[in-house]
VOPA-231455 format. One line per field, with one value per residue: x, z, y of N, C-alpha, C in turn; chain. Coordinates in steps of 0.1 Angstrom, whole numbers. Layout:
BEGIN
nX <- c(X/...) .
nZ <- c(Z/...) .
nY <- c(Y/...) .
caX <- c(X/...) .
caZ <- c(Z/...) .
caY <- c(Y/...) .
cX <- c(X/...) .
cZ <- c(Z/...) .
cY <- c(Y/...) .
chaine <- c(A/...) .
END
This chain:
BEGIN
nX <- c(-316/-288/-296/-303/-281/-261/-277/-274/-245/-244/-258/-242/-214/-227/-233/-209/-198/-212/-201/-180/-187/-200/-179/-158/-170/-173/-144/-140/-160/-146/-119/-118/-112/-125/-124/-107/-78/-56/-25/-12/-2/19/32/48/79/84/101/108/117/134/137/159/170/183/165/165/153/125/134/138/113/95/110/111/82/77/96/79/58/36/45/62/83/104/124/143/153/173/181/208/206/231/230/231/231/226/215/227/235/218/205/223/223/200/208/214/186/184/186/189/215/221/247/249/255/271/249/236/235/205/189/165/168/155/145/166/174/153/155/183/174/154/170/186/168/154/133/100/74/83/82/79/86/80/97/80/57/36/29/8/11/-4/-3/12/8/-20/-23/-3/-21/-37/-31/-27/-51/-66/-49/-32/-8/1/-2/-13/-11/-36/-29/-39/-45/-35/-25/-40/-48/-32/-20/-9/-22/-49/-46/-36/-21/-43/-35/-41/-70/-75/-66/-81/-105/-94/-92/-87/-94/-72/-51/-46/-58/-27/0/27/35/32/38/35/47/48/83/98/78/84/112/115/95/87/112/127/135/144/134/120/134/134/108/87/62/73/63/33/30/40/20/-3/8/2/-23/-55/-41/-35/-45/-57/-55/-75/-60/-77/-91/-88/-62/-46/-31/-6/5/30/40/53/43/56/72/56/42/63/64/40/43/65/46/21/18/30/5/-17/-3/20/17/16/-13/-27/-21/-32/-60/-64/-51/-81/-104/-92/-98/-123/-133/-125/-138/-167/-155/-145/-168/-181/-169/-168/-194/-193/-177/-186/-213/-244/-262/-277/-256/-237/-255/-254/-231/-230/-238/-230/-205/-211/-217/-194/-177/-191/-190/-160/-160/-166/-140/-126/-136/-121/-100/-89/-86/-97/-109/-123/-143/-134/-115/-132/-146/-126/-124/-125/-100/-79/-85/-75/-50/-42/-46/-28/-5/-1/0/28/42/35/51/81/84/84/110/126/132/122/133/136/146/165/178/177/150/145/142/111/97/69/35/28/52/53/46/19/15/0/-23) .
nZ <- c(123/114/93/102/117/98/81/102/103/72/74/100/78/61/74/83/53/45/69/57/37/40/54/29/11/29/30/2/-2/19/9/-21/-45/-49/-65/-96/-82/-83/-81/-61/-78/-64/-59/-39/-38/-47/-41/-55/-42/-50/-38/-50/-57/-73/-92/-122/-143/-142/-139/-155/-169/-151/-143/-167/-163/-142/-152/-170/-159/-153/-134/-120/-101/-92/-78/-88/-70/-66/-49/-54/-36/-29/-52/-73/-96/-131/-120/-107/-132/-146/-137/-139/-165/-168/-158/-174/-180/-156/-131/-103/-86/-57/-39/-23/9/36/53/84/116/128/112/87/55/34/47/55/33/28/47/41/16/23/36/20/-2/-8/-13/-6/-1/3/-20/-19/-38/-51/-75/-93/-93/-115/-125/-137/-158/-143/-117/-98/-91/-86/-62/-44/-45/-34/-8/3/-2/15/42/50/62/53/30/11/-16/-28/-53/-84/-113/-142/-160/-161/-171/-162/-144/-122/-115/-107/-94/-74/-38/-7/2/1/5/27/43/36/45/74/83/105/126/148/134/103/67/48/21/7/-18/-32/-13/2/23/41/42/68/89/89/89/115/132/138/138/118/100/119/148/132/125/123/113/96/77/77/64/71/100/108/96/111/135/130/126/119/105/82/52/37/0/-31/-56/-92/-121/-125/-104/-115/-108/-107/-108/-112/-107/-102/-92/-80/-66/-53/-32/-18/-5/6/25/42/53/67/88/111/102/115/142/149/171/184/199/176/155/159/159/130/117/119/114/84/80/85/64/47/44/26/-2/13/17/-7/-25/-9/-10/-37/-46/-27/-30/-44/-19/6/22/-1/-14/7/6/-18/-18/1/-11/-32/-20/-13/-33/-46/-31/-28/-60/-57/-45/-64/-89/-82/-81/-103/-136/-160/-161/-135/-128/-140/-118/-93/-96/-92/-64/-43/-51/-44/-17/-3/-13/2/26/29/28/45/67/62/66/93/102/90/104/134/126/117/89/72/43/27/-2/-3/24/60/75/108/143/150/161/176/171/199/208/205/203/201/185/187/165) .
nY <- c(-299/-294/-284/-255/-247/-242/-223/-205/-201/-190/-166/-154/-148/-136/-107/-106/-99/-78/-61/-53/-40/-19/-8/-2/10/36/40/50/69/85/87/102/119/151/170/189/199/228/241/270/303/313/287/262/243/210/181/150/122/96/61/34/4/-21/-19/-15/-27/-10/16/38/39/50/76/89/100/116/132/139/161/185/204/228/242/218/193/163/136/105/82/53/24/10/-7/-38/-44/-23/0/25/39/37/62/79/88/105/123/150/157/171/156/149/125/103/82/54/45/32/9/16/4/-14/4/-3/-13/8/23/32/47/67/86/97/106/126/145/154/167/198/208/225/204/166/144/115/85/52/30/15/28/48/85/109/136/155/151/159/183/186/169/190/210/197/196/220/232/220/223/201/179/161/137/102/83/55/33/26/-4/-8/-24/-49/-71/-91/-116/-109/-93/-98/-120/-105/-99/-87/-63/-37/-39/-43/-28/-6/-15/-22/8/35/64/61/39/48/42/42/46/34/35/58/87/122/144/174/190/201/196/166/168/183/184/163/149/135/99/88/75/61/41/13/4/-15/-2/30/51/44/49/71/89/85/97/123/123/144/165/147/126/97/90/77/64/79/86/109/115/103/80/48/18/-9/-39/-68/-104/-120/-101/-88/-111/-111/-84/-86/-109/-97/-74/-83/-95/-74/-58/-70/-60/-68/-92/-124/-129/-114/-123/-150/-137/-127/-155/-167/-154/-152/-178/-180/-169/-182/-207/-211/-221/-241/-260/-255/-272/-297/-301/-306/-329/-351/-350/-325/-308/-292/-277/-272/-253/-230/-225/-214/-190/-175/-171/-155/-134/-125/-123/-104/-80/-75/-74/-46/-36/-42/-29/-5/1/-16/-13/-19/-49/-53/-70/-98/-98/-100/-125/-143/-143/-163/-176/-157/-149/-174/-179/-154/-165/-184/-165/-151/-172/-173/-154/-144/-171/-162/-145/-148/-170/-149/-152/-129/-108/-80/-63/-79/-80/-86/-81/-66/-66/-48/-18/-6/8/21/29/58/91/106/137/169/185) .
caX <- c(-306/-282/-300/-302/-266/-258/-285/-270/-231/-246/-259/-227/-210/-236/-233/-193/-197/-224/-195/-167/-192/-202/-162/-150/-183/-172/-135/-144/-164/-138/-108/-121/-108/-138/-124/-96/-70/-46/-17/-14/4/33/29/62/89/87/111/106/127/131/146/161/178/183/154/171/139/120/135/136/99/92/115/101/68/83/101/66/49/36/44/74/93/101/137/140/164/174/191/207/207/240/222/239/232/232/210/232/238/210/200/233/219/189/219/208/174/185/175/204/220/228/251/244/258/266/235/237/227/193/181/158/172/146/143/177/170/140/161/192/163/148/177/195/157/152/116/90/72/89/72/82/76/81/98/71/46/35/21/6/14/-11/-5/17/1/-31/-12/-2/-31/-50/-26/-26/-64/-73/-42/-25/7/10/-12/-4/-20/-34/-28/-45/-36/-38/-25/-50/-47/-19/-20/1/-29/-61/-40/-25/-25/-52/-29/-48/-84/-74/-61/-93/-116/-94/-89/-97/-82/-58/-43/-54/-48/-17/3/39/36/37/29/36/49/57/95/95/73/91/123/115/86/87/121/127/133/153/124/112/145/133/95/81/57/72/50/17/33/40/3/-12/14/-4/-37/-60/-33/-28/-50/-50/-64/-75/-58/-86/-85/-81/-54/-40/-18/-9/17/31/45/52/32/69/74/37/43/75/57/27/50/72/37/7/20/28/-5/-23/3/30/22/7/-28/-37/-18/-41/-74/-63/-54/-92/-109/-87/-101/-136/-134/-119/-149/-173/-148/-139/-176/-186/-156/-170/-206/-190/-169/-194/-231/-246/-266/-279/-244/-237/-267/-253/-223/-226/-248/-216/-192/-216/-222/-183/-175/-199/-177/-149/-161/-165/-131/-119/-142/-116/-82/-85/-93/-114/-112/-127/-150/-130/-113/-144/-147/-111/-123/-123/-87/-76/-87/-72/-38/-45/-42/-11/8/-3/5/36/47/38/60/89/91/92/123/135/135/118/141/138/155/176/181/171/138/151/131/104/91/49/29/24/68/55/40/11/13/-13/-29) .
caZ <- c(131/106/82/109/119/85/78/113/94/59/81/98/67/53/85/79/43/49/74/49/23/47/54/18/10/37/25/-11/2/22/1/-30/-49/-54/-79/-98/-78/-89/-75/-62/-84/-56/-53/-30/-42/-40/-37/-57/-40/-56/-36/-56/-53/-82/-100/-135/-149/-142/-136/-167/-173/-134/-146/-172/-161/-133/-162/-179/-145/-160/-119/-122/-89/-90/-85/-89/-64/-71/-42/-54/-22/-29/-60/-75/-115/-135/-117/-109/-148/-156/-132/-147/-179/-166/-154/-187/-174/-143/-121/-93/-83/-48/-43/-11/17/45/59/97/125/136/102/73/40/24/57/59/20/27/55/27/9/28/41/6/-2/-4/-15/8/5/-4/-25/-21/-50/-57/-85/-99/-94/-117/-123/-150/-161/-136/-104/-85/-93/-81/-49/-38/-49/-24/6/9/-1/28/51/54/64/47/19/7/-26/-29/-66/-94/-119/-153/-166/-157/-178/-162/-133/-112/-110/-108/-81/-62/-27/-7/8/0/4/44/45/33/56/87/84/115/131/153/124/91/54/40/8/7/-33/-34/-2/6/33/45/45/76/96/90/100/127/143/137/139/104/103/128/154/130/116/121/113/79/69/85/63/81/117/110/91/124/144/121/124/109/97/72/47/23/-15/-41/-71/-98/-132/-124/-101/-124/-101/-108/-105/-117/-97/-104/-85/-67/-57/-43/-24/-8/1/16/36/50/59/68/107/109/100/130/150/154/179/184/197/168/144/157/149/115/105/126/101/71/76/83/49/33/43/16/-10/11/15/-22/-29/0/-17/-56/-42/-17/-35/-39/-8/14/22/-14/-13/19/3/-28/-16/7/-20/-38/-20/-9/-48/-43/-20/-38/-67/-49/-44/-77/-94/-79/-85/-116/-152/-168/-158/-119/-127/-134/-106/-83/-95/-87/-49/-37/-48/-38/-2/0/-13/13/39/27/28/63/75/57/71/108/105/86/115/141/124/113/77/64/39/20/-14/0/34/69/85/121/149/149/170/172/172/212/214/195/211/188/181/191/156) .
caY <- c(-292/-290/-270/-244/-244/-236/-210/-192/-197/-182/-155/-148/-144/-124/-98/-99/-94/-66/-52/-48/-35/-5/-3/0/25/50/45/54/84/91/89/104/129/151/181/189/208/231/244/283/308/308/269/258/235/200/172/143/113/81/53/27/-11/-32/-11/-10/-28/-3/28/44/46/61/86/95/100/122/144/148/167/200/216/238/239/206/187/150/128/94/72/38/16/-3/-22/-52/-43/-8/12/36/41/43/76/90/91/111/140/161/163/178/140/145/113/103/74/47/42/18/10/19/-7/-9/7/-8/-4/14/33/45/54/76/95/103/116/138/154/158/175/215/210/226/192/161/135/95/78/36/30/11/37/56/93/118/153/169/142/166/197/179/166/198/223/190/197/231/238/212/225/192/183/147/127/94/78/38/34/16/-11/-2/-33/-52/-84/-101/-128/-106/-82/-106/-123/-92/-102/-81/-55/-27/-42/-48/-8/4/-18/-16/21/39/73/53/32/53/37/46/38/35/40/74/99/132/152/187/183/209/185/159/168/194/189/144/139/124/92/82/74/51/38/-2/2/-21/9/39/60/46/56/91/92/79/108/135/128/149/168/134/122/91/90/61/66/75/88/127/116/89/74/31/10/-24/-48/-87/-112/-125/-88/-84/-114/-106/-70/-93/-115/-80/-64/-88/-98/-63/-53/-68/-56/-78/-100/-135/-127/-105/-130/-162/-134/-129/-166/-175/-146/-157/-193/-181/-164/-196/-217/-215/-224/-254/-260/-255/-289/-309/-305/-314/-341/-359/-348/-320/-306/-278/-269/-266/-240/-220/-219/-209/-177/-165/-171/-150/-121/-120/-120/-89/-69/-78/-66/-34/-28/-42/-16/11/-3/-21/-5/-31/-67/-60/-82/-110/-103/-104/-136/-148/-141/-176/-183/-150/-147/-189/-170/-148/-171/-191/-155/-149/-176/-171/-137/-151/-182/-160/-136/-162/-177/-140/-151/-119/-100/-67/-65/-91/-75/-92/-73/-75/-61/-33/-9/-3/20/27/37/70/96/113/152/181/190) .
cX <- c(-294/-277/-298/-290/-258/-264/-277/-252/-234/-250/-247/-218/-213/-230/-215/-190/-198/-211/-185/-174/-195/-188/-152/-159/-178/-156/-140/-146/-155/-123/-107/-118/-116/-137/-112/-91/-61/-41/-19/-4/22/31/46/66/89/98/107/119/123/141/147/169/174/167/161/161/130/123/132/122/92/99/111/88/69/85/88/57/53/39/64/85/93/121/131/158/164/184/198/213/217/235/236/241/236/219/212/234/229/198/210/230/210/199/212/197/170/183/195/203/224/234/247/254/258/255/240/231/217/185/179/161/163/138/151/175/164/149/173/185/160/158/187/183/155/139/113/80/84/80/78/76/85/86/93/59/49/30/14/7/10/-9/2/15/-13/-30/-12/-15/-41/-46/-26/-42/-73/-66/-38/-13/13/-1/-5/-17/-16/-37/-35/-38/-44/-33/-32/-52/-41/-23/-17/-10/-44/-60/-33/-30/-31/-46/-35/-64/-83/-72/-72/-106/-111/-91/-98/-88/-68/-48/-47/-46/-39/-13/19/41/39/29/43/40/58/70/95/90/77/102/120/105/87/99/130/123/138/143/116/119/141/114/94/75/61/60/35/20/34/28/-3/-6/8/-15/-46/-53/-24/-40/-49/-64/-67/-72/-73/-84/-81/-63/-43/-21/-15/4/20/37/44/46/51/70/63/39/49/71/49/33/55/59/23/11/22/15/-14/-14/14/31/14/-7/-34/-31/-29/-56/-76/-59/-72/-102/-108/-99/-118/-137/-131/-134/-158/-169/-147/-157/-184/-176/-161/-183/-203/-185/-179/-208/-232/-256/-271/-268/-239/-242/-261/-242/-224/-231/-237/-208/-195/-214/-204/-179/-181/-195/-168/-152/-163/-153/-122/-124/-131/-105/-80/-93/-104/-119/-115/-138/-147/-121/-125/-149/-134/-110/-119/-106/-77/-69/-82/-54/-35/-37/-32/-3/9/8/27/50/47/48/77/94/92/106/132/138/132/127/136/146/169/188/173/159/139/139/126/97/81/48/28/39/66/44/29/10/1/-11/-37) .
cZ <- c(123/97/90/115/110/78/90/103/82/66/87/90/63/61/79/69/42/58/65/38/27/49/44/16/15/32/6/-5/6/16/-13/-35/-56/-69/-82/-92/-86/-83/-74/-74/-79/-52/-53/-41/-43/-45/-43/-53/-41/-47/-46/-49/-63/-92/-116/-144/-150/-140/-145/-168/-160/-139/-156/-173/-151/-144/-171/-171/-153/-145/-127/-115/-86/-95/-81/-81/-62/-59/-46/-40/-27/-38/-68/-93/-116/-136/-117/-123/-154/-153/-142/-155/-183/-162/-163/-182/-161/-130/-112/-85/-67/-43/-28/-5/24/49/73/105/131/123/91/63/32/37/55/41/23/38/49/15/9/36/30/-1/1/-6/-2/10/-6/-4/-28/-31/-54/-70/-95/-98/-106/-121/-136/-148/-151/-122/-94/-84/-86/-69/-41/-37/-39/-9/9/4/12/39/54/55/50/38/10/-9/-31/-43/-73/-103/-131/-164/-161/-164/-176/-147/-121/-102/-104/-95/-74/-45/-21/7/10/3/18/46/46/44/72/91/97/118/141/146/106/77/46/29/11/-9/-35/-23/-4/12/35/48/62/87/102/95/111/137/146/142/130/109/115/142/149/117/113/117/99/71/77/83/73/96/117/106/105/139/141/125/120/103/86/65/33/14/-22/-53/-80/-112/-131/-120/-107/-118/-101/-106/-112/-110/-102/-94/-76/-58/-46/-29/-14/2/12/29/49/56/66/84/112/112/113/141/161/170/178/186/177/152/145/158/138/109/110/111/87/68/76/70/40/31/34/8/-4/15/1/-31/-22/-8/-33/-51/-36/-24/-33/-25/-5/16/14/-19/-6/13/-8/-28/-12/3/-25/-35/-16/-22/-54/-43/-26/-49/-68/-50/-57/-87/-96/-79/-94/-122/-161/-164/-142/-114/-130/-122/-91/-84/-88/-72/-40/-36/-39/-23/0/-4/-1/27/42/35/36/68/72/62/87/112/97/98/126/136/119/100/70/61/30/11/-7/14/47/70/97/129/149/160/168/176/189/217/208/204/203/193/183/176/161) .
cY <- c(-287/-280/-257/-240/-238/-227/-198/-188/-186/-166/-147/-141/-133/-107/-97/-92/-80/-54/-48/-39/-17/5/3/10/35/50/53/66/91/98/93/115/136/163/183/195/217/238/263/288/311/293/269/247/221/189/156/130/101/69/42/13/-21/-30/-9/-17/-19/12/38/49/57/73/99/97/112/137/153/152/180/211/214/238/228/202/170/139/114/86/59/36/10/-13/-25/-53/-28/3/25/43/49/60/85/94/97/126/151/165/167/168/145/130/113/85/67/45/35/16/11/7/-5/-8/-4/-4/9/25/43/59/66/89/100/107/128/150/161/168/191/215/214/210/184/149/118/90/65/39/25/17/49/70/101/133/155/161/151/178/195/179/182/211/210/194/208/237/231/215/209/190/168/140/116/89/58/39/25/8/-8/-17/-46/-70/-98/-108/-120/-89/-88/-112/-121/-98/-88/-68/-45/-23/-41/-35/-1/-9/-18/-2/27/52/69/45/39/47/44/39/42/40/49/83/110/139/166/187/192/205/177/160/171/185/171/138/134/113/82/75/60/39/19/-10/-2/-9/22/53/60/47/71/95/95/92/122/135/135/159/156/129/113/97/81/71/67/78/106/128/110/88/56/29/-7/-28/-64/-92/-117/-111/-87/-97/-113/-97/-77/-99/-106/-76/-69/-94/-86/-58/-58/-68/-63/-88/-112/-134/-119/-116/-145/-151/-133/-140/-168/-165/-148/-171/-193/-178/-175/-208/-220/-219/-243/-265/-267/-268/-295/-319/-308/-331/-350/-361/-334/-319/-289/-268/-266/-252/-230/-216/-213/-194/-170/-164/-161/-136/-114/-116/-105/-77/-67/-69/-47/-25/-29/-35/-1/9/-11/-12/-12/-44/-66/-68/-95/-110/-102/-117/-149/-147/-151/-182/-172/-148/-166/-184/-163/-158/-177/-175/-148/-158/-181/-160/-138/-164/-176/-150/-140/-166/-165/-144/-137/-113/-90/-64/-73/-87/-79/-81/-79/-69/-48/-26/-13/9/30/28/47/77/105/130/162/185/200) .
chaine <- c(A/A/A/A/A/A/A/A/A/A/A/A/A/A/A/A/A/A/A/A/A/A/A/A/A/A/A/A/A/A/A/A/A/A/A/A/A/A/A/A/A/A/A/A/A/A/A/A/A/A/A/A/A/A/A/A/A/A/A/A/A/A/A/A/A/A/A/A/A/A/A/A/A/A/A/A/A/A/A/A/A/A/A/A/A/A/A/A/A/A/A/A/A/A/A/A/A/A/A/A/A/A/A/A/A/A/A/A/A/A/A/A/A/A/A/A/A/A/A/A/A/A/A/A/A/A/A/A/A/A/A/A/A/A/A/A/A/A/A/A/A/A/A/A/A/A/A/A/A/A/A/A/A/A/A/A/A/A/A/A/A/A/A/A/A/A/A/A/A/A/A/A/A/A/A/A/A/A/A/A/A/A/A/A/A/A/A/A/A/A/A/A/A/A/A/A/A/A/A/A/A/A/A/A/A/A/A/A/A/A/A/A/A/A/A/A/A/A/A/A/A/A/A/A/A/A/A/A/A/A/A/A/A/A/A/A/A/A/A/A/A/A/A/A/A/A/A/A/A/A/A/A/A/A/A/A/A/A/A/A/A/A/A/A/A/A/A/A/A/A/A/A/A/A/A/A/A/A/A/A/A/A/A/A/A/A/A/A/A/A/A/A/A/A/A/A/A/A/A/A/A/A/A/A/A/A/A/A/A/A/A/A/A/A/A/A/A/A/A/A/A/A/A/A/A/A/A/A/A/A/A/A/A/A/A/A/A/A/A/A/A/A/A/A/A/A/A/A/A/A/A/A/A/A/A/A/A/A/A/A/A/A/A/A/A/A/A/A/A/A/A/A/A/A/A/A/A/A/A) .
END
């Protein structure tokens, strides 16, 4: 009876695995960037806006990476949010190379720091599109010439891009929490995967026809609500090597991000937070499984488990194929501690917004809208 209880579990598994493997497949297909683009001969203006906050680690290099885009019409706007070192400085010191500075503001009540940011952006912005970009993201020569020669040969209003890790060696990438992996398997036209790293949009749109941001002044990812307001006028991308779009991020950063976005993500409320720890803990099982049978003897259940560790380490490797540069095979093996990470930083993100701890470069995250206070757009 046993045996058979545990052959129907390994099966389960199997079936779930089997579902994510179909799910990541059709994103790939989907999100694939099939030929080079290139920009028209009148190619529009765009708007590259950097929000900042205590970014003086990394700014410098984002900047320069920015300055080396072979597209033409192109200005570069720099917000510091009120940071606490010499951020500001160190945009100043970009002046020469034409990078205009804009200085921060109170923050307003109601608004998300890095909300209000993005709306002193896009309104300081003459680009025909304007291009959001992380300050840890970053791009190559042809990424916004690509970008645009994608949005206007497809007619799009907005494109966002899920980035790759190019440093690939460090802890902070092996054991990225699975932010990105959950985007691309729950992806559907009612919730579509976005990236906050670096997207896109028609500035034109955005103001006029959306609003800005003001609509979505207290939302964690506002990007993926206006995506989902677009609809097939929106389309994400996987960073690949044409598009050569990556990013670096510390493993404290990433978790912070995880915590801010994983209650969120099934939709901020209790039901949908006790289906995603119940899922998390199914997925934890063979791990705690594959210890019961070292610790105790091996066994049958040693067996069942070690198959569904297997084929999940599978999947995994799937998606670490397409966002890491060389080592996605050790991280397909790293799955077990991963997805057990995973679940801490759930249940982490659900007990922080309960108590209203969640902060944002060192700024509360108070309450958010959803998705069903927005009214979606005739495309």
């Amino acid at each position: 009876m046993i045996h058979i209880l545990l052959l129907g579990f390994g099966l389960v598994q199997t079936l779930v695995v089997s579902f994510f493997a179909l799910r990541l497949q059709h994103a790939f297909d989907s999100f694939k960037l099939r030929k080079n683009y290139t920009a028209a001969l009148e190619a529009p203006s765009v708007s590259v806006c950097i929000p900042a906050r205590n970014e003086m680690h990394a700014l410098s290099e984002c900047l320069e990476a920015v300055l080396a885009s072979d597209y033409r019409k192109l200005e570069i706007i720099v917000f510091d949010d009120d940071s606490g070192d010499d951020t500001s400085v160190i945009v100043r010191s970009f002046a020469h190379a034409g990078i205009r500075f804009v200085p921060g503001t109170k923050l307003p009540e109601g608004w998300l720091g890095k909300n209000h940011a993005l709306d002193i952006l896009a309104r300081e912005a003459s680009g025909t599109y304007v291009l959001f970009l992380d300050v840890d993201t970053r791009v190559e020569s042809t990424t916004i010439s690509q970008l645009v020669g994608y949005v206007m040969t497809e007619n799009l209003s907005m494109t966002s891009v899920i980035p790759r890790r190019n440093d690939t060696w460090r802890a902070s990438v092996l054991f990225a929490p699975l932010r990105y992996f959950w985007q691309l398997i729950l992806h559907r036209i009612a919730s579509p995967a976005s990236s906050s790293s670096l997207w896109m949009i028609h500035r034109e749109t955005l103001m006029n026809t959306l609003g800005g941001f003001a609509p979505h002044k207290g939302e964690v990812e506002p990007e993926a609500h206006i995506a989902t307001l677009l609809g097939v006028k929106y389309h994400c991308l996987l960073g690949n090597e044409t598009l050569g779009v990556s990013y670096e991020k510390k493993w404290t950063s990433q978790v912070e991000t995880a915590r801010r976005v994983l209650y969120p993500m099934v939709g901020g409320v209790w039901l949908g937070a006790v289906g995603g720890l119940a899922l998390l803990l199914f997925l934890d099982l063979p791990l705690v499984m594959l210890v019961m049978s070292l610790v105790l003897g091996w066994s049958f259940v040693g067996v069942v488990a070690l198959w569904t560790m297997g084929v999940f380490m599978a999947v995994y490797g799937m998606y670490t194929s397409k966002v890491l540069h060389k080592t996605w095979w050790l991280g397909a093996l790293l799955w077990p501690f991963v997805i057990a990470q995973e679940t801490v930083l759930f249940v982490m993100s659900c007990w922080g917004y309960a108590r209203h701890s969640i902060t944002w470069k060192g700024r509360s995250v108070t309450a958010r809208a959803t998705r069903d206070d927005y009214i979606k757009i005739d495309t």
